[in-house]
C-alpha positions in Angstrom: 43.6 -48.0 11.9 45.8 -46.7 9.6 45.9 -42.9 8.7 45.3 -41.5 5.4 46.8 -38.3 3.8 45.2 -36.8 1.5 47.1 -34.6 -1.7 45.5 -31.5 -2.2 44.3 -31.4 -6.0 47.0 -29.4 -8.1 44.3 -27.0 -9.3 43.3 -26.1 -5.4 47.5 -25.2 -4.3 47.8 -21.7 -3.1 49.3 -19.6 -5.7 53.2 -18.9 -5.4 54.4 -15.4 -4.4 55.0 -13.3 -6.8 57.3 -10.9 -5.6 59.9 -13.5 -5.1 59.9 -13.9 -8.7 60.7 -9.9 -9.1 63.3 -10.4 -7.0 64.9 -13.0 -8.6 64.9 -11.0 -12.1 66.0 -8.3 -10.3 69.0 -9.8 -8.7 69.5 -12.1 -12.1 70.0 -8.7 -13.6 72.1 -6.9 -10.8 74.6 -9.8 -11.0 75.7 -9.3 -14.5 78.4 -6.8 -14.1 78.9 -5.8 -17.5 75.4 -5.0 -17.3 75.3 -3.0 -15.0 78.7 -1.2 -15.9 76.9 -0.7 -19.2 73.7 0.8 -17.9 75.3 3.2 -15.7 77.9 4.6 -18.4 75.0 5.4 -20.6 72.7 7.2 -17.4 75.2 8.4 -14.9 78.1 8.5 -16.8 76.6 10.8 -19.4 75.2 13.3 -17.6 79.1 13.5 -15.9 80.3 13.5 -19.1 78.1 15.9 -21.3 77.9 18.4 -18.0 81.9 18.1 -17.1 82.4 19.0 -20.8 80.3 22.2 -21.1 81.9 23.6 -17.7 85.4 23.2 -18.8 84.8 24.7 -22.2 83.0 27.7 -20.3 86.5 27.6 -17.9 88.9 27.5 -20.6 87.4 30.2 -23.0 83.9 31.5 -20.8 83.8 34.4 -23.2 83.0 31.7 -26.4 81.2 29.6 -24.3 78.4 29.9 -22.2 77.5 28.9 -18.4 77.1 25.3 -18.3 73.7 25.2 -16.9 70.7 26.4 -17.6 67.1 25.7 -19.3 68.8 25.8 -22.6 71.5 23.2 -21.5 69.3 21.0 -19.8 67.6 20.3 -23.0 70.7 19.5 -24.5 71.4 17.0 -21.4 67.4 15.2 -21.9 68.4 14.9 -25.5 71.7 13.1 -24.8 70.0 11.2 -21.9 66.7 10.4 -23.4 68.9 8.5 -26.3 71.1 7.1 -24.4 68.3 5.8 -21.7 66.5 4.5 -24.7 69.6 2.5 -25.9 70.2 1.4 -22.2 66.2 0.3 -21.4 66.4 -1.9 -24.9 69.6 -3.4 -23.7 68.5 -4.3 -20.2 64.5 -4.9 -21.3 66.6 -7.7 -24.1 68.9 -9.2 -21.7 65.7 -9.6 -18.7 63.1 -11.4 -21.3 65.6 -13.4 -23.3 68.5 -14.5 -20.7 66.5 -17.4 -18.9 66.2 -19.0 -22.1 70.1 -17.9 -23.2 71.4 -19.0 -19.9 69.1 -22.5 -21.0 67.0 -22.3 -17.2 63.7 -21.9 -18.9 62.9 -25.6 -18.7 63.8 -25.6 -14.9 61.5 -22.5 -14.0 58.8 -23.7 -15.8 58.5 -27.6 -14.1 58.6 -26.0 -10.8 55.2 -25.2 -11.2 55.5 -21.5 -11.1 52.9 -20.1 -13.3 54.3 -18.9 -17.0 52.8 -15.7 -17.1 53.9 -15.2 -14.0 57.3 -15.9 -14.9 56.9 -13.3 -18.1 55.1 -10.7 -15.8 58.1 -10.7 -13.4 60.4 -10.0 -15.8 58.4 -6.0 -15.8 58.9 -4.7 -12.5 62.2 -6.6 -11.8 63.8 -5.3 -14.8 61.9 -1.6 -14.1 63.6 -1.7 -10.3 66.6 -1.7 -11.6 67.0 0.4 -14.6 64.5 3.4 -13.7 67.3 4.4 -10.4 69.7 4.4 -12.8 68.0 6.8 -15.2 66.4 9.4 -12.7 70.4 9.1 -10.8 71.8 10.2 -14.0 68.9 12.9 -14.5 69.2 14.1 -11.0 73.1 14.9 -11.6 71.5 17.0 -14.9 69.0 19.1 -12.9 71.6 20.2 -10.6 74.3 20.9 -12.5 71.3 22.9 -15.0 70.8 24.9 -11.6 74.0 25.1 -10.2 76.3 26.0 -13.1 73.4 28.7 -14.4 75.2 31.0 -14.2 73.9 34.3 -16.1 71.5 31.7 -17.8 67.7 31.3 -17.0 67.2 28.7 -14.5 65.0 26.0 -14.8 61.8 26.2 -12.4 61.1 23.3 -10.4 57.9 22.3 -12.3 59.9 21.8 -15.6 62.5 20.1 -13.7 60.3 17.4 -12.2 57.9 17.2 -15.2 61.3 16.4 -17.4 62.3 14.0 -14.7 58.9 12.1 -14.8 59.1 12.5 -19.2 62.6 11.1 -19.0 61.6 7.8 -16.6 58.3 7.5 -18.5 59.8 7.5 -22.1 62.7 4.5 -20.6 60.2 2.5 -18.9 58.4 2.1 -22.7 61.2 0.9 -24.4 61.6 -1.5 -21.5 58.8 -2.8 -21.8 58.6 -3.0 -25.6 62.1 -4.5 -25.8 60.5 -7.4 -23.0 58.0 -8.3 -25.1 60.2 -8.4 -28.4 62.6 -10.8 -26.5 60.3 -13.0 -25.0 58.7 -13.6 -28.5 61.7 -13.9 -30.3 64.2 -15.2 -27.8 67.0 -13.9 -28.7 69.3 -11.0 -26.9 71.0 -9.4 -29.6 68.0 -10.0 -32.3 66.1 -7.7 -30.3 68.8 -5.5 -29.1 69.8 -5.0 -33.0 66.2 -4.7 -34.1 64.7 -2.5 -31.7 67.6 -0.3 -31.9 67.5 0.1 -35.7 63.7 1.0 -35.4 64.2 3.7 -32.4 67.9 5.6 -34.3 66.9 5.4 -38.1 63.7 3.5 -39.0 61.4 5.9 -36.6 63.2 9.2 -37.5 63.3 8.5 -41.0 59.8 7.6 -41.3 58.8 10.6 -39.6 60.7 13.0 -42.1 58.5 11.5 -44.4 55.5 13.8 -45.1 53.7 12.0 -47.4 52.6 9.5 -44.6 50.7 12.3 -43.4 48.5 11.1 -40.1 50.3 7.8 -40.0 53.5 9.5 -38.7 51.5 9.9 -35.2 51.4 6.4 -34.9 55.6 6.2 -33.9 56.3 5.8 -30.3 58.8 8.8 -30.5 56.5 11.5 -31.6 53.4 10.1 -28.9 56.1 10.5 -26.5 57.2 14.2 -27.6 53.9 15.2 -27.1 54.2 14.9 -23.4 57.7 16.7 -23.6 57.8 19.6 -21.3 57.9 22.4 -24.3 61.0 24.5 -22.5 62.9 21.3 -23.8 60.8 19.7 -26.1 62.7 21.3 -29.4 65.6 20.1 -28.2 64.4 16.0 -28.4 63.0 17.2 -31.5 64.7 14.5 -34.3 62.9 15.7 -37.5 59.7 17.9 -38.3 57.2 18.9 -35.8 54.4 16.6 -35.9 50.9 18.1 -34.3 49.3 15.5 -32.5 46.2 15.4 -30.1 46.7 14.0 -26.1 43.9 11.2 -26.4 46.1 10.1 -29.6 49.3 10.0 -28.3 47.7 8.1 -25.3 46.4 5.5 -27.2 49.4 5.1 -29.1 52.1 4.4 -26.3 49.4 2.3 -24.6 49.3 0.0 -27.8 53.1 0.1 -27.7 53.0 -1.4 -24.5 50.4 -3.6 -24.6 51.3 -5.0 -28.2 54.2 -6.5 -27.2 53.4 -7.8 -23.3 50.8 -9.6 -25.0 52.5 -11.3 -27.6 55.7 -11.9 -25.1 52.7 -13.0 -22.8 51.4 -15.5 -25.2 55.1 -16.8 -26.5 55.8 -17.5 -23.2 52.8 -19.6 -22.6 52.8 -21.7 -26.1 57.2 -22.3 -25.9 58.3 -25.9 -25.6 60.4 -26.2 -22.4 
């Protein structure tokens, strides 16, 4: 009597891990060296850099130039770092939803059966695990050196410390996730990187210098975002006029910012040839 085996029907399999799949766009994004190199110039590197500066100007002439810490400096560091971590999440949030189908792997993922919003929804935490320890690393060398090189300066309190630090990570992890979504629906690296940066360093902050738009300026990413800026260092993110705005506003408008785009990278993703 012969034996049978039976297939189980492809619609019954046990779903595939998922974190495996983080994993892999993590590591896919931790293997590109020039990546990384990048990255942690523009996070680490700058707080070295903007903090080194201020204490050897307050060394060579301290009577000209003040402590280099401080509340008042540690705006000036979350203003160079919150631009910079923008320009960094954009760059890595490009290269993690456009490089599988750069590197020309797209077709391979998707015929081994792994699902293909899976394979977008990956792409979010992976690329988030290794960008957000890079930005809170560069903030943590700010909020000490703010505190340590004080000097006669007021120091920041804790609270405003870890409420900037949470602001800072909060304000990367949205143009990751925005720049994700653009490169998954476009597909291309350096169209999103160009694009995205264009809107965040001239379109934004020009169209919010525009007062005629009136209620319509509240609808940017950068001023929903200001709006949960600690105010002992919110005018120092400040890039044009103040623009009043209520919390359940600004709520609604990063949350449309982030789901905008994950959708329509969601639904590219789903409807591309292989």
């Amino acid at each position: 009597m012969s034996a049978v085996t039976l297939e189980r029907p492809a619609s019954r399999r046990a779903p595939r891990p998922f974190l495996p799949l983080v994993s892999a766009d993590l590591l896919k994004l931790r293997k590109r060296r020039g990546l990384v190199a990048t990255v942690t110039a523009m996070t680490v590197g700058a707080s070295i850099v903007t903090y080194g500066v201020l204490a050897i100007l307050h060394a060579v002439n301290p009577a000209h130039h003040g402590p280099a810490g401080g509340t008042v400096n540690l705006g000036h560091g979350m203003f160079v770092l919150t631009l910079l971590g923008s320009v960094a999440a954009t760059i890595v949030g490009a290269s993690a939803g456009a490089s599988d189908l750069g590197a020309g792997v797209f077709r391979e993922l998707v015929v081994t059966g792994r699902s293909r919003a899976a394979l977008f929804a990956s792409r979010i935490p992976g690329g988030l695990a290794f960008l957000l320890p890079l930005v809170a690393a560069g903030y943590a060398l700010a909020a000490v050196a703010a505190v340590v090189f004080a000097g006669t300066l007021p120091v920041p309190t804790t609270t405003l410390l870890v409420e900037s630090g949470l602001w800072l990570v909060g304000s990367a992890a949205l143009f990751y996730v925005l720049a994700v979504g653009v490169a998954s629906a476009i597909g291309s690296r350096t169209q999103t990187v160009g694009i995205l940066l264009a809107f965040r360093l001239a379109v934004a902050p020009i169209l919010a210098s525009i007062g005629a738009l009136g209620v319509g300026r509240e609808l940017l990413p950068n001023t929903a975002l200001l709006h949960f800026a600690p105010a002992a260092v919110q005018r120092f993110l400040t890039q044009g006029p103040d623009i009043p705005t209520s919390a359940a506003a600004a709520v609604a408008v990063i949350a449309a910012w982030i789901a905008v785009p994950v959708l329509v990278g969601v639904w590219r993703t789903m409807t591309r040839d292989a």
